[in-house]
LORO-862689 format. One record per residue (C-alpha): residue in one letter; y, z, x. Coordinates in steps of 0.1 Angstrom, whole numbers, plus 2048, in hexadecimal, padded with zeros to 3 digits. Each point is the difference from the previous one (the first is absolute). Layout:
// residues N
aYZX ...
END
This chain:
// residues 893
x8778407FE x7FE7D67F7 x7F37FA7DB x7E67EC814 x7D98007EC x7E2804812 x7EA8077E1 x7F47EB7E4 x7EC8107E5 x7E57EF7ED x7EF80A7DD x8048077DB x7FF7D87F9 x8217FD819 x80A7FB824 x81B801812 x7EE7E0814 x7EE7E27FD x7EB7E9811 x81B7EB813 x807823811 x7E57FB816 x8167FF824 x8138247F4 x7E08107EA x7E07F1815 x7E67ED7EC x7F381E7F2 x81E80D7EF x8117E47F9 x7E27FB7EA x7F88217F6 x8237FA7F3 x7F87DE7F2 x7DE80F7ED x8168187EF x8167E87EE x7E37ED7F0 x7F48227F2 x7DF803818 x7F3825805 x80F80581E x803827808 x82780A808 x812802821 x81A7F6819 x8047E781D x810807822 x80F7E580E x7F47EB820 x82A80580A x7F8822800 x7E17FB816 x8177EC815 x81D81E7FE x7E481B80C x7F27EB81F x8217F380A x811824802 x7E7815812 x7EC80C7E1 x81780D7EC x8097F77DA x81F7F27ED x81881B7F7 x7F57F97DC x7DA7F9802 x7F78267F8 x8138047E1 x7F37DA7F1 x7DC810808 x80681C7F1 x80F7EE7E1 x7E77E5802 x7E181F7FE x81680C7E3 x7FC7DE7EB x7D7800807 x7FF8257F7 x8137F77E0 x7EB7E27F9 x7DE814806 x80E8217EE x7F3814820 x80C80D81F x8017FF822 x7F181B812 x8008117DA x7D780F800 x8038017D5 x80B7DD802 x7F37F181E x80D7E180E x7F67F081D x80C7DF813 x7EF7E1812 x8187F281A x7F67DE80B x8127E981C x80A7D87F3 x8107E6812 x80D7E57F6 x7E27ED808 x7DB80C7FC x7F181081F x7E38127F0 x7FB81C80F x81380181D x81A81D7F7 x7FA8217F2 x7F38137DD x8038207F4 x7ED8097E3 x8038207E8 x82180D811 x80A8227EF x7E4814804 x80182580C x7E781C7F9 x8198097E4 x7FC7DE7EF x7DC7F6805 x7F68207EA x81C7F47E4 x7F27DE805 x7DC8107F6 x80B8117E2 x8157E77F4 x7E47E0801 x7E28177FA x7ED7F481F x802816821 x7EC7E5813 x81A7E67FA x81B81580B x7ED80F81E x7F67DB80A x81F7F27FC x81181D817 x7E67FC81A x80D7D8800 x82380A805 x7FB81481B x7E97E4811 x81E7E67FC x81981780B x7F2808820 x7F57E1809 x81D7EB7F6 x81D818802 x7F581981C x7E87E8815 x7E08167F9 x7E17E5801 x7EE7F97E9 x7E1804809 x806826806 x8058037DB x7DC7E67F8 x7EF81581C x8088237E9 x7F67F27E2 x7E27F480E x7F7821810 x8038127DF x7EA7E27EF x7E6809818 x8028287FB x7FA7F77DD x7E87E4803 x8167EB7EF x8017D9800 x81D7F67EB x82180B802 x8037FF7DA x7E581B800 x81981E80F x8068147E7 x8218147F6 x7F981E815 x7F27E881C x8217ED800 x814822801 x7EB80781E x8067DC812 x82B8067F5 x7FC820819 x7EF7EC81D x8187E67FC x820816804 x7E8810821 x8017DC80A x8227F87FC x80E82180F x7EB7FC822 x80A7DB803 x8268027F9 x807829806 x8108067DE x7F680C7DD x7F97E97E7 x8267F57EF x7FE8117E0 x8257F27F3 x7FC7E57EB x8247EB80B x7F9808824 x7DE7EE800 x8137E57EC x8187FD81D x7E77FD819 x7ED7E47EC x8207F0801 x807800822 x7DF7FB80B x8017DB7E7 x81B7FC810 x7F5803826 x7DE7EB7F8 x81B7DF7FE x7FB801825 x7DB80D804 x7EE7ED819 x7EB7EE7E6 x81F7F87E9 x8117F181B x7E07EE80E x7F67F77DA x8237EC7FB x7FB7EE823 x7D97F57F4 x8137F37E0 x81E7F280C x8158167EC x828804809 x81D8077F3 x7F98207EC x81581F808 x7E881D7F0 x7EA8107E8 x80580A7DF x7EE81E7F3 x7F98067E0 x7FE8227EF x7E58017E2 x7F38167E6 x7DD807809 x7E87F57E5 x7DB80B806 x7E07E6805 x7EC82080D x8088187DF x7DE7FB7F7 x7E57E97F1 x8177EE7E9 x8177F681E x7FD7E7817 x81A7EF818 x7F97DA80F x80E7DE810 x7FD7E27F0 x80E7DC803 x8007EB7DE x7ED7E4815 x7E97FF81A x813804821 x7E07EE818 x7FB7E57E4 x81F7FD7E8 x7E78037E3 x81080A7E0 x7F481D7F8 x806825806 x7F780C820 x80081F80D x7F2824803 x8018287F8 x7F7823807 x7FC8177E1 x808824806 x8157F481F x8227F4812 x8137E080A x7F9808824 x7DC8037FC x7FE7DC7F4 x8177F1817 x7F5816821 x7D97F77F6 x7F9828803 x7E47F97E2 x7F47DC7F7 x80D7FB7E0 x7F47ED7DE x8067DC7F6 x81B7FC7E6 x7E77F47E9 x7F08247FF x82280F7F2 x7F37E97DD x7E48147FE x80A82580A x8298017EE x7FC7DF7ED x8228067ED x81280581F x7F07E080E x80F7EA7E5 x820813806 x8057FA821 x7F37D97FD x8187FC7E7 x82080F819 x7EF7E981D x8067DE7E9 x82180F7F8 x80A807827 x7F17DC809 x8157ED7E6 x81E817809 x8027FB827 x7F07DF7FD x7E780581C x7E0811807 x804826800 x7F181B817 x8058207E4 x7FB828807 x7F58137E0 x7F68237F9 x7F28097DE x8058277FC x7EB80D7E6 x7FD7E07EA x8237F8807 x80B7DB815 x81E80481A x8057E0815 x80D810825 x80B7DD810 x7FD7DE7FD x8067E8817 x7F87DB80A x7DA7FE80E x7F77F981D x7E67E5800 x7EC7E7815 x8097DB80B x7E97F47E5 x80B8167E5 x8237FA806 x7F97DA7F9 x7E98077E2 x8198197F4 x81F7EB807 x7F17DE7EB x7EE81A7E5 x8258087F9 x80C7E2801 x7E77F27E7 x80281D7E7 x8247FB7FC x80A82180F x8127F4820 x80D7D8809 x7FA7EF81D x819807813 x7FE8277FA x7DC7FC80C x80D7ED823 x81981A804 x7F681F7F6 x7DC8027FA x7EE7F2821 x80B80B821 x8027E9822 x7E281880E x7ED8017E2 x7F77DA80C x7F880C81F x7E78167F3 x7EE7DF7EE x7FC7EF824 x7E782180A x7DC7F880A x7E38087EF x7DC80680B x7EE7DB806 x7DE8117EE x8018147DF x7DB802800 x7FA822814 x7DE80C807 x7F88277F3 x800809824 x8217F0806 x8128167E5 x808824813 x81280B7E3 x8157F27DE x81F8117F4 x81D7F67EB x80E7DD803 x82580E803 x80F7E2813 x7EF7DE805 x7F77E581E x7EA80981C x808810820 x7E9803820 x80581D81D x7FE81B817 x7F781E7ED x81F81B805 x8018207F4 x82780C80D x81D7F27F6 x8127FF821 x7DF7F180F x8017E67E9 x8267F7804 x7F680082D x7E77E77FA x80C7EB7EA x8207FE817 x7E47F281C x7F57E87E6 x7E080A7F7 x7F88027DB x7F881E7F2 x7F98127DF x80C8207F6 x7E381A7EF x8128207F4 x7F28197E5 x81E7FA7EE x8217F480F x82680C7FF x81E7F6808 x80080C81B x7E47E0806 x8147E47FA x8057F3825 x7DC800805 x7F97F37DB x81F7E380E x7EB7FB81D x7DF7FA7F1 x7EC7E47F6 x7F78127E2 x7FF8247F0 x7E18177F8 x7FE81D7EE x7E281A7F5 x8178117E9 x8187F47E3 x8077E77E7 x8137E17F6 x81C80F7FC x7FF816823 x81A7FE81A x7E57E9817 x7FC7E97DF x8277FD7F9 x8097FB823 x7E77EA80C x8047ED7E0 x8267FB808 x7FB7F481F x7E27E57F8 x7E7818815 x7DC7FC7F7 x7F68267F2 x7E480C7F1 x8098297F5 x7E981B7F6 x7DD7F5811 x7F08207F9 x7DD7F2810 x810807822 x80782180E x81E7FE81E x7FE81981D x81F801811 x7F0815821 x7E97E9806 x8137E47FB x7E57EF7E7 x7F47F77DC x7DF7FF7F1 x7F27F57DD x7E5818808 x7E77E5811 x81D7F0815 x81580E81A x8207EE807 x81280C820 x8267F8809 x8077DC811 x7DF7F07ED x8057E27E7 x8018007DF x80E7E97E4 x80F80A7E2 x7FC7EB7E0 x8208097E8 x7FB7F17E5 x7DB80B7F5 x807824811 x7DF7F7818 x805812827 x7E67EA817 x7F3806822 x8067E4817 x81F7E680E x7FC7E87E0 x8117DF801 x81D7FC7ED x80F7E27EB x81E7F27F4 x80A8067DD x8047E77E5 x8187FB7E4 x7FD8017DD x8137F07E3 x81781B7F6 x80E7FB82D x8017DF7F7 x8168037E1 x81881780E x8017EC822 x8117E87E4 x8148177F5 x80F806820 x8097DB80B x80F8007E2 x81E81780F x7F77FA81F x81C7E5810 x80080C827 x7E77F2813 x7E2813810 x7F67EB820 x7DF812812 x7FA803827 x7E27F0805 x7F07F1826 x7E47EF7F2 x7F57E77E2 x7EC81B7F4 x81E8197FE x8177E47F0 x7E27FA7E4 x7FD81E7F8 x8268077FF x8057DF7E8 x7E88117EB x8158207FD x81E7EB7F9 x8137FB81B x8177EA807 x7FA7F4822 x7FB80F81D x81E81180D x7F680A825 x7E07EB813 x7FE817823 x7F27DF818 x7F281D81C x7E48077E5 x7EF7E6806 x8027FE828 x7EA81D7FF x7DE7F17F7 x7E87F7818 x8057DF805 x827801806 x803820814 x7F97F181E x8147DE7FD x81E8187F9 x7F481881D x8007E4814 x8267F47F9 x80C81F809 x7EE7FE821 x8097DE807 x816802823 x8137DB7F3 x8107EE7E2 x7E17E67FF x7E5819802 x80E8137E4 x8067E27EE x7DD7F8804 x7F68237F1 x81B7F87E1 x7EB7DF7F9 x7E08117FE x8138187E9 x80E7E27E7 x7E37F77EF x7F78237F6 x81F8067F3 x8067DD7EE x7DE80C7EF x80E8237F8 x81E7F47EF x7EE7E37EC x7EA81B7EF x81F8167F5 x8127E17F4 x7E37F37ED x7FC8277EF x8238017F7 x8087D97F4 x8217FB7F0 x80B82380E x81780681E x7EE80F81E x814815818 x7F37FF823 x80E81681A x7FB7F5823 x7F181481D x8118257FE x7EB817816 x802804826 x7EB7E9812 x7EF823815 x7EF80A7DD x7E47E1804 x7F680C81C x7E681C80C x80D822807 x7E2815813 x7F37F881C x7E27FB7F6 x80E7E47E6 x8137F281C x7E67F7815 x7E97F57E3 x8197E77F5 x80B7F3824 x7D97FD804 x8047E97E1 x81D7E9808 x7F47FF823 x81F810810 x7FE81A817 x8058217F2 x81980881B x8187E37EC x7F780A7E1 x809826806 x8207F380E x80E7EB7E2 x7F68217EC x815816814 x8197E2804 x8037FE7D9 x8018267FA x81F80E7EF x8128207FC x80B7FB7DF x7EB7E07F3 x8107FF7DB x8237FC80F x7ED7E8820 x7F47DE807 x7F97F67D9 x8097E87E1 x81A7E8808 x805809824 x7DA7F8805 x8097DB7F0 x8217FC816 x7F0809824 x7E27EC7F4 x80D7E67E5 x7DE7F0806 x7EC81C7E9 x81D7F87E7 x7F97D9802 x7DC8047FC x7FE8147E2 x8207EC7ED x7E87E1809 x7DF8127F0 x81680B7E2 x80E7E07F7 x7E37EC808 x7EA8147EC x81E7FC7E6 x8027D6806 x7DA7FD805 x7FB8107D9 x8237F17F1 x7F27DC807 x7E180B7ED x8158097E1 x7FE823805 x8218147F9 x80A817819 x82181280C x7FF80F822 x81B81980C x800806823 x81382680A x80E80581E x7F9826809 x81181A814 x8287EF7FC x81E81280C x8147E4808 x8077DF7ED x7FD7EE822 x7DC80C803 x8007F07DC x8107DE80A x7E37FD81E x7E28077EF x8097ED7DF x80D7E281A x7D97FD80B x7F48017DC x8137E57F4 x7FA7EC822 x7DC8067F5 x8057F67DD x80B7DF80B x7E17F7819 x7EB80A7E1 x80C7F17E6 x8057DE813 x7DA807806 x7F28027DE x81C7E57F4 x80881A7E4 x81A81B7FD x7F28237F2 x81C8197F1 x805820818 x81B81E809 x80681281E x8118227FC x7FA82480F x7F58237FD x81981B7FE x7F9818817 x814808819 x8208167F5 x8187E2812 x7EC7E57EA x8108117E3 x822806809 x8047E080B x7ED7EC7E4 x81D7EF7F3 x7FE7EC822 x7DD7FA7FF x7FB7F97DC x8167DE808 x7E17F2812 x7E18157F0 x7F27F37E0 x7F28237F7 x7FF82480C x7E68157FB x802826804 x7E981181C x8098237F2 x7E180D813 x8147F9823 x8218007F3 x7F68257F2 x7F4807821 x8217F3815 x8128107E7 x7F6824804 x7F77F8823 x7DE8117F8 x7DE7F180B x7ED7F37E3 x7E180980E x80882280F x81680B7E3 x7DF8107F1 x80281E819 x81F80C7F2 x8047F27DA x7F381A7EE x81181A811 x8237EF7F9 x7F27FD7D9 x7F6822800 x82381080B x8127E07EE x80B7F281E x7F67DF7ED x7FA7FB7D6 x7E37EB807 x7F37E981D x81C7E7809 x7DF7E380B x7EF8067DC x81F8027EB x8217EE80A x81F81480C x8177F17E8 x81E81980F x7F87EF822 x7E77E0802 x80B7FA7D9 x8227FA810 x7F97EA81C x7EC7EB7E5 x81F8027E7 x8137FB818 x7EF7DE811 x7F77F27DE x8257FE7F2 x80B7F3824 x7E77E9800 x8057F07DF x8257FB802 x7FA7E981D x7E17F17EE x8007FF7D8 x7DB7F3803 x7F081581A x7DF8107F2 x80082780C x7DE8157FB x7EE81E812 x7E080180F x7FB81E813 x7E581F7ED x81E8087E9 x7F87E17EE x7E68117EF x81481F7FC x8078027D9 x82581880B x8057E781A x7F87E07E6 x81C80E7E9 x81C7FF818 x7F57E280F x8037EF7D9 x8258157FD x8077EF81E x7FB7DD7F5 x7E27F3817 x7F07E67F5 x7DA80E808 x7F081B812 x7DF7F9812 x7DE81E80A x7DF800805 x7EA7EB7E8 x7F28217F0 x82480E7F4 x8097DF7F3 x7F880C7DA x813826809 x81E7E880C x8027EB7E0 x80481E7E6 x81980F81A x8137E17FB x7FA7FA7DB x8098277FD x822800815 x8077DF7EB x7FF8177DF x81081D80F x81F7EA807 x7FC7EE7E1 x8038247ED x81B80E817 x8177DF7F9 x7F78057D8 x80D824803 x81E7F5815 x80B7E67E5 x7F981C7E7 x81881480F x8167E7807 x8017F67DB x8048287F4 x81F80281A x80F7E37F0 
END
């Protein structure tokens, strides 16, 4: 037997952790830990480790040789600390055990509350506190959670009995059972439990602690754990902690009370204390929205002493961790115990109010703030709609709830999960309606436009997750009443079937009937500010991939730093330009294609004018025709003959050059650079709009730096041709306008070969920019566009950590990139090297491209503020790792 620990106790003002534990003790008890050593009430216990998790999935279930002995010694310390003991019925002591990762995933892994109850000890536990209803109520809890979590017992089947008894008794409130009621609902349970599973109710309190172990354990790879860390991009983590707890009792009576609370407003950032509480009640209650609980504010009026109590340990947790905190408290009998504590999760636009708040009140610096208080999606969030008109007519409003997570949303009603995640995969928007959701939800609430809920609170699973995620939600609308069987809602006057539209307004907690419009959201000083902040750390460039002026504007206006991909095929899709292009590809000679090409000129001269006058005194990054030439043209037959009809062609011809052009594998065909070397007149004529439009605004004194990108390279000969016609070009122009205009050719990695041989062509390119999104794809050899059918299967069984075309393979792509970019620049010292496929935007993807050394990365206008902060962020994580480096460089000297 190894002297290897697998337990870390907590309590008594010491640890055996702390809060930089968080990878071995999860969030939870690495703080738990943490809240110990600055003498917070924090009831005793011990930590399992997420090794141990690891240990128990990787070995078929079974525990380290010295894991029973360290629990038993670790249930030894708590009964020491607590003066009771387990399983003991004249000193009773009974257990939480609660799951913890190393990153927050609230709800998504298992609870078991009360642990250590038998028939023996609920009667001790009645004698010894003086309240058989408590003890009775508390058993009847434990036995829920144990079935349902450890044995797989719904549920429901435990609500359903309760509810039956309610209505023998013409009861209402749960908190109206009385002792002898609950001793009556402890029996039905156990029925319940012994016909759904097939054995008595465990009486032996370490065997129902091993059991919650394992079955903490085993929810590491539940379905919706797995699904949750996909949704949220999280890798890397090898298990679970669980944490074993003294129970302390927010349902011991009228002077108990358990609650949630964040010490500022997670939707708005306000600083004040937000939150809510049962009295009489426990944690899950709150967090499952069971009952709809109180505002904080109420716990002033009803246990005012225990109100300044807890907003005093709040301040104290908030200056400690330096961050907003999302804090679990029970007050048993007039006394405060703080359960957990951890960093809260918040909206877009409290994040930013919260981050500069900080800032300003001395608390945090800048840089702190950049790094550690404002995540890359938290920006996303800020660029949600919102609904065009706030002025809603009485008969407009089908119901108002709680405004749990702002911006507007607009969609199918759904009232299933699964349903919602099928039709949202089709593309149609949708919005979930549940009574209440659970974790089992969180594909659907993923899918969704936005999130409703007739039961619940601010602090309910549907609030914390959709709140996380930047999903509109508006929790606990009691005016409507759900009917799952019937697959509708009503307020009572309205009926709202499944698949009918309805928008959800967020942020004022206001459910309308009705497809509303929708708007873009605007930005307020504190954005502004921290936008600052950001450029100040922020030294790799953000390009955007924009088609139009309009695109480019905006982008500018985000920050970017030019555009970084240009796709020229946008624009030969509008009406006017369709059919010259349609008619080049017809064109049975050189001239009558060339004739199509000059038709085609002016539009594109045009085009490229408009970008170049968006993004003055920025480069522009224009990528010539990529596609195959078979996607401009119609497909049906129906389209076939309506187009021939309008180039007057037969439709015999034109269903000819369709079936002429068609391709087995088109994304390996007839495309990019091989389209401009079997038809170097398409090359010619868009070099001549591009630097035209370039000469035409250069002799006007407007500054402009056009990059024309050769796509689709394998070879540096393919290079060498197309970039010969460009210059060629160049020359005709320039001599032209009588003026010279600064440009660079260079090319888009993405062909494997490209890379492995970029030493050869970086002596003639100017720059390379990474197409990961086809290099990911040639890479693999999966289909971009059919990899959908089998991606979340290979996620699911961890075939894959995460999808290779949102997230960059750095094991596999990464080293291709690497790989090309150090070849590259050996040759060529000044070569500029970006990426400007979708991992542009990626903020894991952003990080190693900064590692790497590129100079920028380029996305979609929208992400340009996400890409920033991932760039400003990886600039202060490398900052801080070379700091500690030279630290311990210094120490070994």
């Amino acid at each position: 037997m190894s002297d290897k620990k697998w337990v870390y106790t907590f309590g008594g003002g010491s640890a055996e952790g702390n809060r930089s534990m968080k990878e071995l003790l999860g969030g939870k008890g690495a703080n738990l830990a943490e809240m110990c050593t600055i003498g917070l009430p924090v009831p005793p216990g011990f930590t399992i480790t997420t090794e141990t998790c690891k240990y128990y999935n990787d070995n078929d279930k079974v525990w380290p040789e010295e894991l029973k002995q360290q629990v038993k010694d670790g249930i030894a310390f708590i009964e020491k600390q607590m003066k009771t003991g387990f399983g003991d019925p004249d000193r009773p002591l009974l257990v939480s055990v609660r799951s913890g990762a190393a990153d927050s995933m609230p709800g998504m892994m298992d609870t078991v509350l009360n642990l250590g109850m038998n028939d023996a000890v609920v009667e001790g536990l009645a004698k010894v506190t003086g309240n058989e209803r408590f003890a009775f109520d508390s058993y009847r809890r434990f036995i829920d959670m144990f079935g349902d979590v450890v044995m797989g017992v719904p549920h429901e089947h435990f609500e359903e009995t309760m509810e039956a008894l309610k209505k023998e008794l013409s009861i209402e409130q749960d908190s109206d059972l009385t002792a002898e009621n609950l001793r009556e609902l402890v029996d039905r349970y156990k029925a319940v439990y012994r016909k759904e599973t097939g054995y008595m109710f465990p009486e032996n309190p370490k065997e129902q602690l091993e059991f919650a172990i394992n079955a903490v354990f085993k929810s590491w790879n539940s379905p919706r754990a797995n699904k949750y860390r996909a949704i949220n991009k999280i890798f890397g983590l090898i298990g679970t902690a669980v944490n074993i707890q003294a129970m302390v009792f927010g349902n011991a009576g009228d002077d108990s009370a358990t609650g949630v609370c964040f010490t500022r407003n997670p939707s708005t950032g306000e600083h004040l204390l937000y939150g809510e509480f049962l009295v009489n009640a426990q944690g899950e209650d709150v967090v499952a929205g069971i009952r709809t609980p109180l505002p904080i504010d109420e716990l002033k009026k009803i246990m005012p002493d225990s109100y300044e109590e807890l907003d005093m340990l709040t301040r104290k947790l908030e200056m400690h961790y330096k961050n907003m905190q999302d804090i679990e408290f029970t007050i048993q009998q007039g006394t405060m115990y703080i359960l957990q504590t951890r960093g809260g999760k918040r909206t877009g636009h409290a994040a930013i109010k919260i981050a500069v708040d900080l800032v300003n009140e001395g608390i945090v610096s800048r840089e702190d703030a950049v790094l550690k208080l404002v995540d890359p999606l938290h920006l996303d969030q800020l660029l949600h709609p919102q609904l065009k008109d706030e002025n809603f007519d009485d008969n407009e409003i089908i119901g108002r709830g709680l405004p749990a997570s702002p911006g507007a949303a607009v969609g199918k009603v759904v009232l299933n999960s699964d349903e919602a995640e099928k039709l949202s995969a089709k593309g149609e928007k949708v919005i979930l309606v549940r009574i209440e959701t659970s974790p089992e939800d969180v594909g659907g609430m993923a899918a969704s436009q936005g999130i409703l809920t007739s039961r619940g609170g601010m602090t309910s699973h549907a609030a914390v997750v959709a709140r996380g995620w930047g999903k509109p939600c508006v929790a606990g609308c009691s005016d409507i009443i759900i009917n799952y069987k019937k697959r509708t809602f009503t307020n009572g006057n309205v009926t709202v079937k499944e698949g009918e539209w309805i928008s959800l307004d967020g942020t004022l907690g206001v459910i309308l009937l009705g497809e509303k419009e929708l708007v873009e959201p605007s930005f307020n000083e504190d954005y502004h500010t921290f936008m600052t902040w950001v450029e100040e750390f922020q030294h790799m460039g953000v390009r955007a991939n924009a088609d139009t002026p309009e695109d480019a504007l905006k982008s500018r206006g985000h920050g970017a730093t030019g555009i970084g991909l240009c796709r020229t095929e946008h624009m030969f899709f509008a009406d006017n330009r369709i059919s010259a292009i349609r008619r080049m590809i017809l064109a049975e000679s050189a001239e009558e294609r060339q004739e199509a090409l000059n038709e085609l000129l002016p539009y594109q001269r045009d085009d490229f004018k408009g970008i170049f006058e968006a993004m003055e005194g920025l480069p522009v990054t224009i990528r010539l025709l990529d596609p195959p030439l078979h996607e401009f043209l119609p497909h049906t037959d129906e389209e076939i003959i309506h187009v021939a009809h309008e180039l007057q062609v037969p439709a015999k011809v034109m269903r000819n050059k369709v079936m002429n052009l068609k391709e087995f594998n088109p994304m390996l065909g007839h495309r990019g650079c091989r389209l401009g070397i079997t038809h170097p007149e398409i090359t010619r004529m868009q070099a001549t709009a591009i630097l035209e439009a370039a000469a035409e605004l250069h002799a006007n004194g407007v500054r402009v730096y056009p990059e024309i990108m050769i796509p689709l390279i394998g070879t540096h000969e393919e290079f060498h041709h197309q970039a010969t016609i460009i210059h060629e070009v160049a020359k005709e122009v320039f001599a032209n306008y009588s003026s010279e205009v600064p440009y660079k050719v260079g090319t888009m990695i993405e062909v494997p070969r490209a890379a492995l041989t970029a030493d050869v062509i970086a002596a003639q390119a100017e720059f390379f920019s990474f197409g990961t999104n086809d290099l990911t794809q040639m890479t693999y050899g999966y289909s971009r566009d059919d990899a959908a059918k089998f991606m979340m299967h290979y996620l699911d069984h961890k075939i894959l950590p995460y999808d290779p075309f949102q997230t960059i393979d750095i094991e596999g792509v990464g080293q291709l990139v690497q790989m090309a970019k150090e070849k590259a620049t050996m040759v060529n010292p000044e070569l500029k090297v970006g990426i400007c496929g979708e991992h542009g935007g990626d903020p894991r993807s952003i990080e190693f491209c900064y590692n790497l050394g590129l100079d920028y990365v380029s996305c979609s206008p929208f992400r340009v503020p996400i890409a920033r902060l991932a760039a400003a962020q990886s600039e202060l994580r490398a900052k801080a790792r070379n700091i500690q480096k030279a630290q311990v460089s210094a120490v070994a000297e």
